[in-house]
DOPA-887442 format. One line per field, with one value per residue (C-alpha): x negated, y, z negated. Coordinates in steps of 0.02 Angstrom, whole numbers, plus 50000, padded with zeros to 5 digits. Each point is the difference from the previous one (the first is absolute). Example, Ala and Ser with C-alpha at 12.3 -4.5 7.8 and 13.67 -1.06 7.14 Angstrom:
2
px: [49385  49931] $
py: [49775  50172] $
pz: [49610  50033] $
This chain:
383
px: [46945  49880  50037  49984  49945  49828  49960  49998  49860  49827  49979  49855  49933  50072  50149  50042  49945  50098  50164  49926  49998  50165  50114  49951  49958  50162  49927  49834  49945  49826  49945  50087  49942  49796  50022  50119  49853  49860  49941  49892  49820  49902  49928  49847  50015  50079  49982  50059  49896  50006  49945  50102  49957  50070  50072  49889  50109  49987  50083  49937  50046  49913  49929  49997  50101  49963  50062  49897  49927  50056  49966  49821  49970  49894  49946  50163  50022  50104  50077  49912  49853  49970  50101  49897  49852  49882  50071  50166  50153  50141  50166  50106  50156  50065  49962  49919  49842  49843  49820  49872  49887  49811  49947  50013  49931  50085  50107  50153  49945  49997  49959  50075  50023  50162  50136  49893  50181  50124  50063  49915  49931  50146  50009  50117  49896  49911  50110  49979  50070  50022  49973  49876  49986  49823  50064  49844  49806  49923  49800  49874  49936  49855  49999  49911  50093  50153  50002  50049  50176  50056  50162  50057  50054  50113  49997  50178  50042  50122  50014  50054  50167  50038  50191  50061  50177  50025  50125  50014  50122  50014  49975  50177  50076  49878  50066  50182  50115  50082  50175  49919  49854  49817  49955  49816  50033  50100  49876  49865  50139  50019  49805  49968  50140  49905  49837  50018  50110  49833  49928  50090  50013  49804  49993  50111  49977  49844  49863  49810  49910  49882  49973  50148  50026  50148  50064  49855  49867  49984  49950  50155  49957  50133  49997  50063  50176  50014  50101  49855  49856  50068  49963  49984  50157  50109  50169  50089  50172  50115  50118  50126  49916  50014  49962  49896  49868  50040  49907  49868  49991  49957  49882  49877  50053  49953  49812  49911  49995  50125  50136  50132  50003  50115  50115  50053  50138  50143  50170  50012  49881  50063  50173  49903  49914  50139  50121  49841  50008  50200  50009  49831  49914  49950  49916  50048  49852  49927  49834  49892  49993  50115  50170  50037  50095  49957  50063  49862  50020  49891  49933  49895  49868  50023  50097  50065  50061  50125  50028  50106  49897  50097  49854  50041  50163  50046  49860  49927  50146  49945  49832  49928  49797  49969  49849  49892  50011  49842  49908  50069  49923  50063  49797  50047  49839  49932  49925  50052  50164  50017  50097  50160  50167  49996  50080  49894  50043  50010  49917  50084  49885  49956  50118  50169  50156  50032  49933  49916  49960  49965  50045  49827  49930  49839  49964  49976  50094  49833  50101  49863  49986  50140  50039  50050  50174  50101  50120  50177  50059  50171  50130  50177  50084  50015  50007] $
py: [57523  50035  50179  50005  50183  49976  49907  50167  50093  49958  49858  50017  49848  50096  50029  49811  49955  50124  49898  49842  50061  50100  49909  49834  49958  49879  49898  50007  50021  49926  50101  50166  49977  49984  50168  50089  49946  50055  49812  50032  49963  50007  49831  49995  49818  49888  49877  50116  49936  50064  49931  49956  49974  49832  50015  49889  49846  49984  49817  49826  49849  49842  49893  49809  49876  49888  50098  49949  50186  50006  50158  49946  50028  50144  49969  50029  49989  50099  50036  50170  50056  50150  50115  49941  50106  49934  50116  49988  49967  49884  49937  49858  50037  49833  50017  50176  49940  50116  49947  50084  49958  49955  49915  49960  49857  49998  50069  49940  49961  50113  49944  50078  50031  49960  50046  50192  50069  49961  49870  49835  49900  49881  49861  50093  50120  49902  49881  49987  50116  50130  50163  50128  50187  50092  50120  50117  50007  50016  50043  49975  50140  50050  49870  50037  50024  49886  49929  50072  49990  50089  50023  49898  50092  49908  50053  50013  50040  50016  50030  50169  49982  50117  50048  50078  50033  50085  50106  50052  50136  50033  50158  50035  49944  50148  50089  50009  50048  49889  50016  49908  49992  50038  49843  49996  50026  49876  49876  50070  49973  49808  49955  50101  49879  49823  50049  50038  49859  49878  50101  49958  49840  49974  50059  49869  49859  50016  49860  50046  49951  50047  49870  50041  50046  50088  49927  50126  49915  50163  49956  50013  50014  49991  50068  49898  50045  49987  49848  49917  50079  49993  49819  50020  50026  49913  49915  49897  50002  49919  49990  50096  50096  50047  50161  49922  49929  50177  50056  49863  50069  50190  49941  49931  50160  50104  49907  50099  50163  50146  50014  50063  49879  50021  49845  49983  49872  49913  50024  49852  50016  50176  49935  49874  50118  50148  49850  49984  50192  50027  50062  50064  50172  50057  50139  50093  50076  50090  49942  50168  50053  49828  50038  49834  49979  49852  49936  49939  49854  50001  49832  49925  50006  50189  50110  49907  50121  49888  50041  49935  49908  49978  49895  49863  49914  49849  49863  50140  50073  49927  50073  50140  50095  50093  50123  50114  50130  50074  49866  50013  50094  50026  50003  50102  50004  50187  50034  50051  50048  49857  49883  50100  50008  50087  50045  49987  50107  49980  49839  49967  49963  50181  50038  49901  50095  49937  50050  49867  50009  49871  49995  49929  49942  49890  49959  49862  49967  50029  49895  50016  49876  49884  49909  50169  49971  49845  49921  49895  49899  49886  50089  49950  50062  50054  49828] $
pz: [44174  50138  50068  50200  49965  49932  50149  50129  50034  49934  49883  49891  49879  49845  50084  50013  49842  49919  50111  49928  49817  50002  50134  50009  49828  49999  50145  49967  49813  49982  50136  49939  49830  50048  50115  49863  49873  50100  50001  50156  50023  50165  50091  50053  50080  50072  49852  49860  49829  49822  49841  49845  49824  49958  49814  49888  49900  49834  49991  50038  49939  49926  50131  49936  50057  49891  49859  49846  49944  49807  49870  49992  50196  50025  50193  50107  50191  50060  50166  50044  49879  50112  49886  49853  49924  49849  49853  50048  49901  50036  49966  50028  50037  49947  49819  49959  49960  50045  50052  50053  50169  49929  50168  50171  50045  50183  50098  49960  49786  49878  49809  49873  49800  49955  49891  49962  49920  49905  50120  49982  50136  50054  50148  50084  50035  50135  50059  50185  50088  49827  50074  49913  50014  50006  49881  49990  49949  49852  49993  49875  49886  50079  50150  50150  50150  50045  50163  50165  50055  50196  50041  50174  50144  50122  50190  50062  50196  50125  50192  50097  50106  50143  50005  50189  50042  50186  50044  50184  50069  50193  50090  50012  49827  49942  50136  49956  49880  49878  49920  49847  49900  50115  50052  49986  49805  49979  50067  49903  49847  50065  50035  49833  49920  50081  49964  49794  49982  50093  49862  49866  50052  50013  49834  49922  50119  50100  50024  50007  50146  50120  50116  50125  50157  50111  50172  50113  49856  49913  49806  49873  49811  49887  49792  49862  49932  49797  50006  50079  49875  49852  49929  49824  49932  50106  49911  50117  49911  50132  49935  49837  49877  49814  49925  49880  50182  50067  49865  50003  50163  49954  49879  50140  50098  49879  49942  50090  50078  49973  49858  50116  50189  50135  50060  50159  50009  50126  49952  49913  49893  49939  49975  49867  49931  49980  49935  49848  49975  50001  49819  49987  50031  50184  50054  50172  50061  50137  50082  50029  50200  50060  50026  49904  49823  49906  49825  49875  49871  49835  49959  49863  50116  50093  50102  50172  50135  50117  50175  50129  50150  50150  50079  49864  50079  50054  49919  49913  49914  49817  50025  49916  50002  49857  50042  49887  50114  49962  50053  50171  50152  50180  50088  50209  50105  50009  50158  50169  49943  49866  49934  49912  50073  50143  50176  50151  50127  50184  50011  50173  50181  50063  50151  49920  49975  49821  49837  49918  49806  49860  49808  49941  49831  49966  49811  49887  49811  49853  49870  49876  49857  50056  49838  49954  50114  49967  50113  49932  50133  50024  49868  50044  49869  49813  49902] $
């Protein structure tokens, strides 16, 4: 609970984060977890970029509609032959059978020798559609130099988004005595209170654009919220769910990035998920500098940390965003003041008798590699 106290006297930066991570962790728990975390990295534009390593697949299937590749094939088209290096070994996951990649005589082709183990070569290994796995290289004694391979970095962005919040006390409510709290703190307290839940709110929700404008003309850019950037794994449930799809679930939550993710979910879907759990182990635990307690579930898959997300209600109230929180950053402008949380003082026309201050904030979300998040959308119960 937000203490009117803090709110007196000066109000530095640290000083409000510290109410963000300690007293307003309930209400706003992305945002208290990325300052408790130290998740914080200067922008130096406008258009925040950063590059991400896209994880390199090791599956494809068999491309060939009109199915007629028997064990004697040894030129296969397959869907992606990116992933595929002369030298290296593969298996079909349909039968077990190994080959090994002699050629590639385009992009999407590789020819093979099959059946190289014990497995023999076998139709349904290349049926259309039969997925293989690039299952490692293996080089020649005393072969030259295999060819190149470079690993593909993806540019990823997002938009700043200025936050204000004004608070304006006359000459004479400063002035006077009150039988109750003071009342400039308390709207500090308030603004403070609108402007981290916009926050929050831009976190989870927000669109990225930058092609806006305000009612005087002034140019508006907006940053992406994670429900909007994460587009990988997305699950659209919509309806009941089984423990056995919750699982499904964690595995594409947990196939890349982090062993232990953080899921942020409506009150529906935690009811579904603590009705899975009932007779099974959780684990209380405290998240380090956020005054918020969170239980933990072990699956197959990792360790998910659940916590409560009062933005999800309503429509959203069988949605969940699990996050690998260290692929998150919170990116404030720097200069002239910057971007953090902040209270501007006396902003009012010179010769008013009011005080005039603003809470202020101006950052963008630096979600990093998104299809290390994953997004379950729709659950209305446990099925």
């Amino acid at each position: 609970m937000i203490d009117t106290d803090n709110f007196q006297g000066a109000m530095t930066p640290d000083v409000l984060a510290t109410v963000v991570r300690v007293q307003a962790a309930n209400e706003n728990p992305l945002y208290a977890m990325l300052l408790g975390g130290n998740r914080i990295l200067k922008a130096k534009a406008e258009k925040v970029e950063w590059y991400t390593t896209q994880p390199a697949s090791r599956r494809t299937a068999i491309n060939n509609p009109a199915d007629n590749y028997t064990d004697v094939t040894t030129t296969l088209a397959v869907d992606d032959g990116s992933m595929f290096m002369i030298g290296d070994t593969v298996i079909a996951e349909a039968s077990g059978e190994i080959m090994l990649v002699t050629a590639k005589p385009a992009t999407n082709s590789i020819t093979v020798s099959r059946g190289i183990g014990g497995v023999a070569a076998a139709d349904a290994s290349v049926e259309d559609n039969a997925y293989l796995m690039n299952i490692g290289n293996a080089h020649g004694e005393g072969a030259g130099s295999p060819d190149t391979s470079a690993a593909q970095k993806v540019q990823a962005y997002n938009y700043l988004q200025t936050f204000r919040q004004a608070v304006e006390i006359s000459g004479r409510m400063e002035r006077v005595e009150t039988l109750t709290e003071d009342e400039k703190a308390f709207q500090r307290a308030e603004a403070f209170k609108e402007v981290t839940r916009d926050i929050e709110h831009a976190l989870i929700f927000g669109a990225r654009n930058n092609s806006l404008a305000d009612a005087d003309g002034k140019k508006v850019t907006t940053m992406g919220g994670l429900r909007e950037m994460v587009t990988t794994h997305v699950t659209n449930q919509g309806g009941a769910m089984t423990h056995d799809e919750f699982i499904a679930w964690c595995e594409s939550v947990f196939d890349t990035g982090s062993a232990t993710k953080t899921l942020f979910a409506g009150p529906t879907l935690l009811t579904t998920i603590h009705s899975f759990y009932d007779a099974k182990v959780r684990h209380n635990t405290t998240v380090t500098n956020v005054g918020l307690r969170i239980q933990a579930i072990d699956t197959p898959h990792g360790t998910l940390n659940l916590v409560p997300h009062k933005g999800l209600r309503g429509a959203y109230a069988g949605d969940g965003i699990a996050v690998d929180t260290e692929n998150l950053k919170l990116r404030p402008t720097e200069k002239n003041g910057g971007g953090r949380l902040q209270l501007k003082e006396n902003t009012q026309e010179k010769g008013q008798d009011s005080k005039r201050e603003e809470i202020f904030a101006e950052h963008t979300l630096d979600f990093g590699a998104e299809q290390n998040h994953a997004q379950l959308r729709g659950v209305t119960a446990a099925a």
